[in-house]
C-alpha positions as CSV (number, residue, x, y, z in Angstrom):
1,X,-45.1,59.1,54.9
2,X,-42.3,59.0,57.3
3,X,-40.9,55.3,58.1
4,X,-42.8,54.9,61.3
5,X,-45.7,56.1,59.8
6,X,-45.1,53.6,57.0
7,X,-44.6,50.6,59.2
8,X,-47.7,51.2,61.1
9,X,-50.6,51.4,58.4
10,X,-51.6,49.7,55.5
11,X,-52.4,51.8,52.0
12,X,-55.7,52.5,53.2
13,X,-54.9,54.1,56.4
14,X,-55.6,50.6,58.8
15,X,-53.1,49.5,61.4
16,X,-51.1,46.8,59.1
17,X,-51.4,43.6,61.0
18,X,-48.7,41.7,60.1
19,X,-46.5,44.0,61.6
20,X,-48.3,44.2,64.9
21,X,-48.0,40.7,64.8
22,X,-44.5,40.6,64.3
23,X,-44.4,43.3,67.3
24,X,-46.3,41.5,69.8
25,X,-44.9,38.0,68.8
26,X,-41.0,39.3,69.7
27,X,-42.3,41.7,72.6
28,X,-43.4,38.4,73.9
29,X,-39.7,37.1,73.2
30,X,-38.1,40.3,75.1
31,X,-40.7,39.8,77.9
32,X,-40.5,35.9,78.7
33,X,-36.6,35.8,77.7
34,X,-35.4,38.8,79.5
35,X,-37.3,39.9,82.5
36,X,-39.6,37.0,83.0
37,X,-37.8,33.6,83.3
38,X,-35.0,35.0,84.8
39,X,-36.6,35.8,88.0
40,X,-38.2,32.4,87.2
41,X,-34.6,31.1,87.4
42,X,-33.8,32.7,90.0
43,X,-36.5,31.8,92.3
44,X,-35.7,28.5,91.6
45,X,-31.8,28.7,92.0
46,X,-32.9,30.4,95.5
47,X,-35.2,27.3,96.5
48,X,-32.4,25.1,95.3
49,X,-30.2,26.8,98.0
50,X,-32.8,26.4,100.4
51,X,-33.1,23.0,99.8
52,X,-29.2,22.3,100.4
53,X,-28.8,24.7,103.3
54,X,-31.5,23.1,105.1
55,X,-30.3,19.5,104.2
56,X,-26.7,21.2,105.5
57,X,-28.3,22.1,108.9
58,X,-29.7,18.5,109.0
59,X,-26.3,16.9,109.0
60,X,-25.1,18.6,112.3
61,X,-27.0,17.1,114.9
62,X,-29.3,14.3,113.0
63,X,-27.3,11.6,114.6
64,X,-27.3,13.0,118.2
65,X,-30.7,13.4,117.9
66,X,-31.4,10.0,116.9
67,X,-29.5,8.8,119.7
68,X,-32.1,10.9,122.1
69,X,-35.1,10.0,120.4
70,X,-34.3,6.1,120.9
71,X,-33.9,6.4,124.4
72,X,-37.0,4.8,125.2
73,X,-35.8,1.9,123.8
74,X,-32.3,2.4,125.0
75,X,-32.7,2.2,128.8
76,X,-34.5,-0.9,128.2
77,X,-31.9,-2.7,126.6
78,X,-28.7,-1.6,127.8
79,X,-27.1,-2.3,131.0
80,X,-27.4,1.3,131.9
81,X,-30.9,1.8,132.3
82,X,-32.5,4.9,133.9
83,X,-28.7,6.3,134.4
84,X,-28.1,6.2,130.7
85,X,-29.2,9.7,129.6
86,X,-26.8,11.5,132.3
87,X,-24.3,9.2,130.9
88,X,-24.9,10.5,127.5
89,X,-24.9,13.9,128.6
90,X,-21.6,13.7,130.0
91,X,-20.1,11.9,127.0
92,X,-21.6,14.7,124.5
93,X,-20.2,17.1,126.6
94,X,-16.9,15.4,126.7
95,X,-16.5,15.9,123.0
96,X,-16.3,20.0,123.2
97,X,-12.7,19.2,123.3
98,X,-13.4,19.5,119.5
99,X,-14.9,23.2,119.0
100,X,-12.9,24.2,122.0
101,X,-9.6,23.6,119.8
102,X,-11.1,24.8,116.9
103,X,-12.1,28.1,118.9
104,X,-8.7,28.1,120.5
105,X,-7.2,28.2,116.5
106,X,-9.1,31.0,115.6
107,X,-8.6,32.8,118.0
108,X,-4.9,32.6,118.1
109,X,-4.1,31.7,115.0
110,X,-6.6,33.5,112.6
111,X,-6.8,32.2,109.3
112,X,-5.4,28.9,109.5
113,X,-8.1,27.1,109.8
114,X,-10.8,26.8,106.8
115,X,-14.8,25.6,107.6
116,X,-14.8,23.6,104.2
117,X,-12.0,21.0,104.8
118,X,-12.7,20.8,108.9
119,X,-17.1,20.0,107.9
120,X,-15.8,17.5,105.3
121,X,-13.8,15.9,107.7
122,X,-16.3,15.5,110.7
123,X,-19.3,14.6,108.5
124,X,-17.3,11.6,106.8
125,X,-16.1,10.7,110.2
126,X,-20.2,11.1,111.4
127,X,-20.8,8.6,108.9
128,X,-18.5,5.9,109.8
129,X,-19.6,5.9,113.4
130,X,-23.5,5.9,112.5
131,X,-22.7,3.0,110.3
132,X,-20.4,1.0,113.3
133,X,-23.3,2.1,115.6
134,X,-26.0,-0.1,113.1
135,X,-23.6,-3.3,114.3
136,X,-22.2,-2.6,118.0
137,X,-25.1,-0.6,119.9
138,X,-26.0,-3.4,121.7
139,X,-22.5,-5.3,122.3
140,X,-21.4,-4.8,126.0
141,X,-18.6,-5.7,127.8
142,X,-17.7,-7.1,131.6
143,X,-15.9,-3.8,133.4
144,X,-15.4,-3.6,136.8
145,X,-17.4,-6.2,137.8
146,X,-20.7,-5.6,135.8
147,X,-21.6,-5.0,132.4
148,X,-21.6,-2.0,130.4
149,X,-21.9,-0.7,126.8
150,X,-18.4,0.4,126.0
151,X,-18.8,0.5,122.4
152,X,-22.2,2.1,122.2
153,X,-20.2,4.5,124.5
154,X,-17.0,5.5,122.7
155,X,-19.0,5.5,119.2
156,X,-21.6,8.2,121.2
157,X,-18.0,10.7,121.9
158,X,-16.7,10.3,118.3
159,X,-20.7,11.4,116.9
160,X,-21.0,13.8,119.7
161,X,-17.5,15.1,118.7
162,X,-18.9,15.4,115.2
163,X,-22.2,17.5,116.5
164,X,-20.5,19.3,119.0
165,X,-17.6,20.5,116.3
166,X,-20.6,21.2,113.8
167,X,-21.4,24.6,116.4
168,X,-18.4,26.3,115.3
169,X,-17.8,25.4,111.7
170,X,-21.1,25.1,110.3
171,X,-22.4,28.7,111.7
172,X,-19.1,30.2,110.5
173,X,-19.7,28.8,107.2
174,X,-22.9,30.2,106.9
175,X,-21.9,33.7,107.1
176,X,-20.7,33.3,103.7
177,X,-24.5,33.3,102.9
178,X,-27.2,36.4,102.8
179,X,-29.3,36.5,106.6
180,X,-32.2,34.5,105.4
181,X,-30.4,31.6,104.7
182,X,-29.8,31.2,108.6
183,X,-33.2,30.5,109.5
184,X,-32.9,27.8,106.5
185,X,-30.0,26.4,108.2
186,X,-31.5,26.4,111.8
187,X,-34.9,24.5,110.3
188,X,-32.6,22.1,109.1
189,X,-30.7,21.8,112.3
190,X,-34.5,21.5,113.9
191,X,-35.4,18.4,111.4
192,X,-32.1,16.8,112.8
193,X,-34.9,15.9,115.4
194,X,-38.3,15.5,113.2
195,X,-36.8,12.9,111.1
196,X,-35.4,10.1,113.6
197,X,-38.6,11.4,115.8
198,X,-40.7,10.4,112.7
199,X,-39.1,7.4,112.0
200,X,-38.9,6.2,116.0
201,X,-43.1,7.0,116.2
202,X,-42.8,4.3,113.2
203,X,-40.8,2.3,114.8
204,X,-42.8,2.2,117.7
205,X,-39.4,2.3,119.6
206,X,-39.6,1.1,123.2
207,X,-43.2,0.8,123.9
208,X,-44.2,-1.9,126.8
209,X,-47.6,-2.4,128.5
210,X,-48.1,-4.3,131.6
211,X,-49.2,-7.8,131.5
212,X,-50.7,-9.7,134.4
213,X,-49.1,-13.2,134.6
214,X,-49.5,-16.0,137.5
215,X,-45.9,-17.2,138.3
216,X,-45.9,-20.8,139.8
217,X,-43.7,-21.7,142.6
218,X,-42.3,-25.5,143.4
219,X,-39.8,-23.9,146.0
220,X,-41.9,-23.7,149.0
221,X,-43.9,-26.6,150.8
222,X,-47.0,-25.8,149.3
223,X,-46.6,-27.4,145.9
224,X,-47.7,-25.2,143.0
225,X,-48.1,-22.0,144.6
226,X,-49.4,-19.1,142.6
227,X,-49.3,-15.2,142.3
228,X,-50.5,-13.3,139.9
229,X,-48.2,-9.8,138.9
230,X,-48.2,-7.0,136.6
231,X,-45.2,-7.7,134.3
232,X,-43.8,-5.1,131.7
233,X,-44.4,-7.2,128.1
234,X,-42.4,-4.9,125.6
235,X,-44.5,-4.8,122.0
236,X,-42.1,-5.9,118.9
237,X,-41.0,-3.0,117.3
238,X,-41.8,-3.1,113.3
239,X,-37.7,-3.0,113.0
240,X,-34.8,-2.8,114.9
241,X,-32.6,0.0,116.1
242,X,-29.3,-0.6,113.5
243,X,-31.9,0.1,110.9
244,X,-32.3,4.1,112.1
245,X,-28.0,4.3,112.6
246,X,-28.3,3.4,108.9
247,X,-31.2,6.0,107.7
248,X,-28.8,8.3,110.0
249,X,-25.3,7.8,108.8
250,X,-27.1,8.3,104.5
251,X,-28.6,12.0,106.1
252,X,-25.0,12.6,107.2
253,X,-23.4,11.4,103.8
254,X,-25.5,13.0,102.1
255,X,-26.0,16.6,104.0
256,X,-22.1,16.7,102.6
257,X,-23.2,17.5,99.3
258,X,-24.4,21.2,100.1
259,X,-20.7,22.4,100.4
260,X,-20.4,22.6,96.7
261,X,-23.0,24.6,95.8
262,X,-23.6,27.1,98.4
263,X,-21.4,30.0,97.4
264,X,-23.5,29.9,94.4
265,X,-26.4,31.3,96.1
266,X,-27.3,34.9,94.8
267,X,-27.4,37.8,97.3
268,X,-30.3,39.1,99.0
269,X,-31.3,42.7,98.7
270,X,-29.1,43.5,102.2
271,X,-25.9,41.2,100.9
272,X,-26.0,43.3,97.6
273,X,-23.1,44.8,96.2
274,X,-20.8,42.6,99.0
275,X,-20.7,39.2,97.1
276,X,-20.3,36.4,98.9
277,X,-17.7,37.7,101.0
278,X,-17.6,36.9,104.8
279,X,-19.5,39.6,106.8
280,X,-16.7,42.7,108.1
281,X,-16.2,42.9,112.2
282,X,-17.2,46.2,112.2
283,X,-20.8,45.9,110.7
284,X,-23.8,46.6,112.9
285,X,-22.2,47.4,115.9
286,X,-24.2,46.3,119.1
287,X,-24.0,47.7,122.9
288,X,-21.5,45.9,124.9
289,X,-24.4,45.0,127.3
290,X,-26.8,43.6,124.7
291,X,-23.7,41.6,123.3
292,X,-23.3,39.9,126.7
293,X,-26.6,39.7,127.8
294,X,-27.0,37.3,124.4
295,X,-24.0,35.1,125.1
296,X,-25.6,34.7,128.5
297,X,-28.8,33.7,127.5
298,X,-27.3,31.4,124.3
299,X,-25.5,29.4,127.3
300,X,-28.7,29.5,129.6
301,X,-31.0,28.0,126.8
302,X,-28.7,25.7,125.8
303,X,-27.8,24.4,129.2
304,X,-31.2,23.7,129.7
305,X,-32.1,22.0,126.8
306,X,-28.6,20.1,126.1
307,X,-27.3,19.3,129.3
308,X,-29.8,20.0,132.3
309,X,-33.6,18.7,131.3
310,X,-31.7,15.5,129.1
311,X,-30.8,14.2,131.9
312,X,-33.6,13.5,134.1
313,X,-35.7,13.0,131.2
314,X,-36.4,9.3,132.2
315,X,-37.1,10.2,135.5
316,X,-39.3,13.0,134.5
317,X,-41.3,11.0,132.1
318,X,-41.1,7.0,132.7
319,X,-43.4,7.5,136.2
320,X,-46.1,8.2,133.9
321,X,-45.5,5.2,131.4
322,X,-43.9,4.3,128.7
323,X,-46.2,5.6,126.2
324,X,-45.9,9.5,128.0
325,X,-41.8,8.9,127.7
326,X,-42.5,8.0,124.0
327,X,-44.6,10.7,123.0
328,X,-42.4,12.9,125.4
329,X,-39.5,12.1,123.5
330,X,-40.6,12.2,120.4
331,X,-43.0,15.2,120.1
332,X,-40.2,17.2,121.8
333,X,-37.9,16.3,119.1
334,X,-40.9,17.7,116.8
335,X,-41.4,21.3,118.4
336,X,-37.6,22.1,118.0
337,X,-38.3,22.2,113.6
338,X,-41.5,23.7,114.3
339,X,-40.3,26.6,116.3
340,X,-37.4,27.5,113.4
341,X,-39.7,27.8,110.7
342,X,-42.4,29.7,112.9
343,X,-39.6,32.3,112.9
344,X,-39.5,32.4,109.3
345,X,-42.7,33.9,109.3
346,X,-42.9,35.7,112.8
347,X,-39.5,37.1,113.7
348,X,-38.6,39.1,116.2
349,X,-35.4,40.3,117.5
350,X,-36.4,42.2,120.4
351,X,-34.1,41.2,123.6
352,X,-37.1,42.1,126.4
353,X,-39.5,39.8,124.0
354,X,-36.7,36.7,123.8
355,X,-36.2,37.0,127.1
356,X,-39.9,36.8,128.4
357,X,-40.2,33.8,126.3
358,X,-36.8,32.1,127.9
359,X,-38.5,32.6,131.1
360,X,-41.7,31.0,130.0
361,X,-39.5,27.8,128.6
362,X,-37.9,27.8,131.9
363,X,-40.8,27.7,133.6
364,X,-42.1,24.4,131.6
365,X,-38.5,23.2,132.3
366,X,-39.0,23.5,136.0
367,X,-42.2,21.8,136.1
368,X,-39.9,18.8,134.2
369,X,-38.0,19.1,136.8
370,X,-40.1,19.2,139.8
371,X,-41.5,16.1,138.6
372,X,-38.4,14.1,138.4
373,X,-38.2,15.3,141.6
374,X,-41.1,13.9,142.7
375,X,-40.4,10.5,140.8
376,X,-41.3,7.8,141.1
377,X,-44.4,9.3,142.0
378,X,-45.2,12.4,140.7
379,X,-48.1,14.4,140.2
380,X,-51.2,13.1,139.0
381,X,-49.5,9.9,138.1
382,X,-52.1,7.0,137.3
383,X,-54.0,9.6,135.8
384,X,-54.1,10.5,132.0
385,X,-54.5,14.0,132.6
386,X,-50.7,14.0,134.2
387,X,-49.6,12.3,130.6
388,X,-50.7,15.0,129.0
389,X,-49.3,17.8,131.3
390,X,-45.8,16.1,131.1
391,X,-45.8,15.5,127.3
392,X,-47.0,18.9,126.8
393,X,-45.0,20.4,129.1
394,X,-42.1,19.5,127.4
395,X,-42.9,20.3,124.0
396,X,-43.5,23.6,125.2
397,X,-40.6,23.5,126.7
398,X,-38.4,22.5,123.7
399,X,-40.5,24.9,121.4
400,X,-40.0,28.3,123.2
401,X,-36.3,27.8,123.4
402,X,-35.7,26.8,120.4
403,X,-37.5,30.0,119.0
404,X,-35.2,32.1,121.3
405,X,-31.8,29.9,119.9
406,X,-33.1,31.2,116.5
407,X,-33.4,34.7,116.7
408,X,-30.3,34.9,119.0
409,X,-28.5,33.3,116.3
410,X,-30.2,35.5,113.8
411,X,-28.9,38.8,115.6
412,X,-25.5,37.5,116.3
413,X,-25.4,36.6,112.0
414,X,-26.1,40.4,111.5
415,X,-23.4,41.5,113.5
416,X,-20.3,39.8,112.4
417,X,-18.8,36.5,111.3
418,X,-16.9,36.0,114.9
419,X,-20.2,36.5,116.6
420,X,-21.4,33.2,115.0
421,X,-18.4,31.5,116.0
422,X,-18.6,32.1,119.8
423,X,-22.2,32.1,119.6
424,X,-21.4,27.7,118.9
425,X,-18.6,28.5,121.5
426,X,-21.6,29.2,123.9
427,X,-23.6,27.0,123.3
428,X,-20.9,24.1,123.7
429,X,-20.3,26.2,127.3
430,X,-23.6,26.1,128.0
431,X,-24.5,22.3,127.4
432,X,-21.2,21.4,128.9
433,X,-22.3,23.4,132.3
434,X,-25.0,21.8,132.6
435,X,-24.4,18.5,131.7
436,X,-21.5,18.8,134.9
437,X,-23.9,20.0,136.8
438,X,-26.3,17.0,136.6
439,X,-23.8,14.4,136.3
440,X,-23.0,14.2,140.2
441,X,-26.8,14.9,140.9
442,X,-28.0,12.1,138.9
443,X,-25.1,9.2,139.6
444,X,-23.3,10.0,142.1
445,X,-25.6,11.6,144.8
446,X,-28.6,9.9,143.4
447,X,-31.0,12.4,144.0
448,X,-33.5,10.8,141.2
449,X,-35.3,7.6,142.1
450,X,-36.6,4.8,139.5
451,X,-39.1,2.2,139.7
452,X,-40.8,-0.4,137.6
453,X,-43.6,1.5,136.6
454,X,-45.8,-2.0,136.6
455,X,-45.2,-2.6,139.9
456,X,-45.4,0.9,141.4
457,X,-47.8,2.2,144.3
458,X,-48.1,5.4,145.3
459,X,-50.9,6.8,147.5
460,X,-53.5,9.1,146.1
């Protein structure tokens, strides 16, 4: 017999068992060590890099977004009141001078500037402030003649300067990644707002309900004269604002981590045979007119949602209560997550499609709008059916743009790795537009009215 044929069968002519045995036993060896856990390894190195990319994204506008999503409790206990969003806005919007010296270096100087020391830098500096802001938020001081919140204040421009400075390093840095670990990094960016929303529905954060209390008066001749008035009572909150600027200031710390490990990422099946290395200029060359009909719309969307609607969100939303500015607040701060990972699952790219739905979020934006406006009494106000149109209306709001921020982003990756960086650069030109915009309109023209939503009449 020849060797095969010897190996095979037994002396009567039978398939020899031990040795199909010992064949299965180390095809089972080639199979599970070679070509079977290593995909398994793989899939989990991938995850892995999910996981720190998306904790990444977390760290660049978590504490900004914490600051939003506290509001309700905010214009209660500052000196500021209804006025303190535009104030905010302004301040944020201030702190471009960050990314726009950092745009200014690459673009003069190219190559001087490296993503990894700059992110290192304004995350530890993110930290320190969210910490100080745990101690100072509520410290004011006497200026020109009334009190104000200086140090909540300066400590907002130093973690706005952080956020805002995040828009042109972090989305550079991510080029260094295949596409789909964008979205990733934009669902991260989107839980920035889901985790201090979480933790403010928790917290219960600025919740009041209107008590009816008999006041006793020994001023006039009539001793003990009564009246009986609605008075806001605000509910105790199950623990105090410092407590969140801690919970903040760890997800900064910690979204640091992620820069050690993300060039270890493998390619995906369009990054093959590049490495790691930043995408070329010339790649997937776009129409001048798409090009700028993108950077128009990045600024658009972002005005809106950073610098336009922010401002007159108290004005929008208190008329109704404080429960509709709560939910409002934080259920907007929900949608923005929501939308990024819908568009991990249903992308699309096409420019007519993103800009139909931009319209539609600018139509729920109006409708914001129109009823501050109309504050302090707005449609349907008094009625629970107007709660729910305002608190949906800016979810929707909040949700369709932040889609279309995605998937502009998502083209703009493809393209090349400048495109990211003035992709931030608009949308720090965008929010700063319209935070200048609405500064004047909301403090200095006063064109938005407040009222003690206890207290308030309006005819039906």
């Amino acid at each position: 017999m020849g060797r095969a044929q010897k190996h095979s069968l037994s002396l009567d002519g039978e398939p020899d068992i031990a040795h199909l045995v010992f064949f299965s036993i180390k095809h089972c060896r080639l199979i599970c060590g070679g070509s079977s856990l290593r995909p398994r390894a793989d899939v989990t190195m991938a995850f892995l890099i999910h996981l720190l990319v998306c904790t990444f994204g977390m760290g660049s506008w978590v504490a900004i977004n914490g600051l939003w999503v506290e509001l309700p409790l905010l214009v209660t206990e500052l000196p500021e009141g209804w006025y303190l969003p535009s104030y905010l806005t302004v301040i944020i919007q201030l702190a471009n001078i960050g990314p726009l010296l950092v745009t200014l270096l690459h673009h003069f100087q190219p190559g001087c500037l490296s993503e990894v020391p700059i992110i290192f830098t304004v995350l530890g500096v993110g930290t320190i402030a969210c910490t100080l802001f745990a101690f100072l938020w509520n410290v004011t001081s006497w200026v020109l003649g009334s009190h104000h919140s200086i140090a909540f204040l300066v400590l907002t421009f130093f973690l706005a300067l952080v956020d805002c400075t995040s828009s042109v390093t972090f989305l550079p840095f991510m080029s260094r990644l295949p596409t789909h670990y964008l979205t990733t990094f934009f669902v991260g960016e989107g839980l920035s707002g889901l985790l201090p929303a979480l933790v403010a529905l928790a917290q219960g954060s600025g919740l009041t309900t209107c008590a009816n209390i008999t006041e006793t008066s020994d001023t006039t001749p009539i001793p003990e004269t009564t009246r009986n008035m609605d008075s806001p009572q605000r509910q105790p909150r199950r623990w105090e604002a410092s407590i969140e600027d801690l919970l903040t200031s760890q997800v900064t710390l910690h979204s640091i981590r992620p820069q050690e490990g993300k060039d270890l990422g493998p390619p995906g099946p369009e990054d093959s045979g590049k490495g790691q290395e930043p995408l070329e200029e010339k790649t997937a060359p776009r129409h001048l007119a798409h090009l700028t009909f993108i950077y128009i719309l990045v600024a658009f969307v972002n005005a809106l949602t950073n610098g336009v609607l922010p401002s007159v969100q108290t004005y929008s939303c208190l008329s109704y209560g404080p429960v509709a500015y709560h939910l409002s607040a934080t259920l907007s701060s929900m949608a923005n997550p929501l939308a990024c990972f819908l568009s991990m699952f249903l992308p699309n790219r096409s420019l007519p499609f993103l800009g139909v739905l931009t319209a539609l979020g600018t139509g729920f934006g109006a409708y914001n709008m129109a009823m501050a406006v109309m504050s302090p009494c707005p449609l349907m106000q008094g009625h629970w059916g107007g709660e729910v149109l305002i608190v949906a209306s800016w979810v929707l709001f909040i949700g369709c743009l932040s889609y279309v921020k995605v998937m502009l982003g998502v083209i703009l990756r493809d393209r090349s790795r400048s495109a990211l960086l003035w992709c931030g650069a608009a949308v720090q030109l965008g929010s700063l537009l319209g935070a200048l915009i609405m500064f004047p309109l909301v403090n200095v023209l006063r064109l938005f009215s407040s009222a003690d939503f206890c207290s308030l009449q309006c005819s039906t």
